[in-house]
N, C-alpha and C positions, 0 to 999 in steps of 0.2 A: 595859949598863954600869951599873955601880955606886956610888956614893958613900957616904963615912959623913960628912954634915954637923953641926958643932957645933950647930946652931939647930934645923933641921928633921931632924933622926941619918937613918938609910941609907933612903936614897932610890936610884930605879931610873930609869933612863932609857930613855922611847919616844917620839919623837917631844917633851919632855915631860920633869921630873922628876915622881916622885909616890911616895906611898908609905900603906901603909893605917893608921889611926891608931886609939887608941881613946878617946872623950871624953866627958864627963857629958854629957847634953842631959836635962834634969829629971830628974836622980835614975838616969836610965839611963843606965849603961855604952854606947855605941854606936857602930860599928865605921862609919868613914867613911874618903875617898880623902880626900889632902892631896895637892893638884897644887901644882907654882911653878914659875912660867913661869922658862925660862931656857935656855940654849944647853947644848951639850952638852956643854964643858970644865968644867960647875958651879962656877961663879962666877955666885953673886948678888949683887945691889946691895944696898947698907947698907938702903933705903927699906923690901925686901920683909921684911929681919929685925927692923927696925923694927914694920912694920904687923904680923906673927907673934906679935913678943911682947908688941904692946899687947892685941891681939884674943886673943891666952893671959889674959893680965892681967887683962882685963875682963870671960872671960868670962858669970860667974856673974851678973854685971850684966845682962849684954847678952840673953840670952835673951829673958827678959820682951816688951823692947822690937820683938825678932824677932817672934814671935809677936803683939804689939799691932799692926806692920806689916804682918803677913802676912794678919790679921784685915778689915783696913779693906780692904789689895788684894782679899780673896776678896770682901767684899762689895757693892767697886763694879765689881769682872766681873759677879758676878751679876746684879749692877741692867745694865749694859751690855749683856748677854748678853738681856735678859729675863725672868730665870729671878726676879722678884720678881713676877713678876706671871703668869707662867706656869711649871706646877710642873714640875722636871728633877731624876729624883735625881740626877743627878751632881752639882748643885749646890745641898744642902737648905739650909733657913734654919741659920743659924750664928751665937750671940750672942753665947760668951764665946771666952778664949783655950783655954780647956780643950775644949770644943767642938773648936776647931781643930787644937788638940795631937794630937788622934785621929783626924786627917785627914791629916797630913805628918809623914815622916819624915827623918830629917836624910841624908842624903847626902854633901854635901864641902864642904872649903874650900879653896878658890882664891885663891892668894899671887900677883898678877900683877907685870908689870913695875914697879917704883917710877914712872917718868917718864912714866908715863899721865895720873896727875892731881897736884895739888898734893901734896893731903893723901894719909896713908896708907890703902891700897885692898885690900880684900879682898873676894872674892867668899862667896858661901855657897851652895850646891842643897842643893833637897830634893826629895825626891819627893810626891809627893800625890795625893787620891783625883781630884780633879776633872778632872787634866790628866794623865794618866798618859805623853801621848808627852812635853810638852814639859817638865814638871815645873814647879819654882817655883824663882826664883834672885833672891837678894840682892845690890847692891852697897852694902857699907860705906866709907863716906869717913872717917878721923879713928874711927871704932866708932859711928858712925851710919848707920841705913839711910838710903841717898839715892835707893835704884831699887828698884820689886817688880815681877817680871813672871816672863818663861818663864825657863829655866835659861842663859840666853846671857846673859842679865842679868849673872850672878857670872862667866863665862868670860872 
């Protein structure tokens, strides 16, 4: 099934709306999924077009601060893992954000139900070199990251 939504335009239904998008992430054009959680009549709640077009609104902002998150999470896996003290390439030393830029790719964003949490919620995955099954996934509260871990994070 079909839809042509005013906010998030023609989206597919599996299980699932979603639809593929295409969006800056530093200067790159890059072709990611846009899931929104929601039933199969496609009616969404006012919340998730909210949290959409603030996390649209913000996004040139928000990058940076992705990436400064993403930075700190790799480096206390590492330390967790051991890998500061015993060497794994899968997990080399990493200083800047530009460093890590060349370690994940952007993957999707996850528009979940509104009544999950207060604030508006959006997920984020990426792929990346270190964790290749689980990948990396963000939860935004309000366009702050609040959670960094594997990809069920943003789900």
């Amino acid at each position: 099934m079909t839809i042509n939504d005013a906010i998030f335009g023609e989206l597919e239904y599996d299980f699932g709306w979603s639809r593929v998008i295409t969006i800056d992430f530093f200067g790159n054009a890059t072709e990611i999924d846009l899931i929104i959680d929601g039933e199969e009549d496609g009616q969404f709640d006012e919340g998730q077009y909210t949290a959409y077009n603030s996390l649209r609104g913000n996004w040139n902002d928000l990058q940076l601060n992705l990436l400064n998150s993403i930075l700190t999470y790799y480096n206390k896996k590492r330390q967790e893992l051991g890998y500061d003290i015993e060497l794994n390439e899968n997990y080399p030393v990493v200083e800047t954000t530009n460093q890590i830029l060349e370690m994940i790719s952007l993957d999707g964003i996850v528009v979940p139900y509104a009544d999950i949490f207060e604030a508006r919620h959006i997920g984020i995955t990426f792929n990346c070199t270190w964790d290749t099954e689980n990948g990396l996934g963000l939860r935004l509260l309000d366009e702050k990251v609040t959670e960094v871990g594997y990809q069920d994070v943003a789900i």
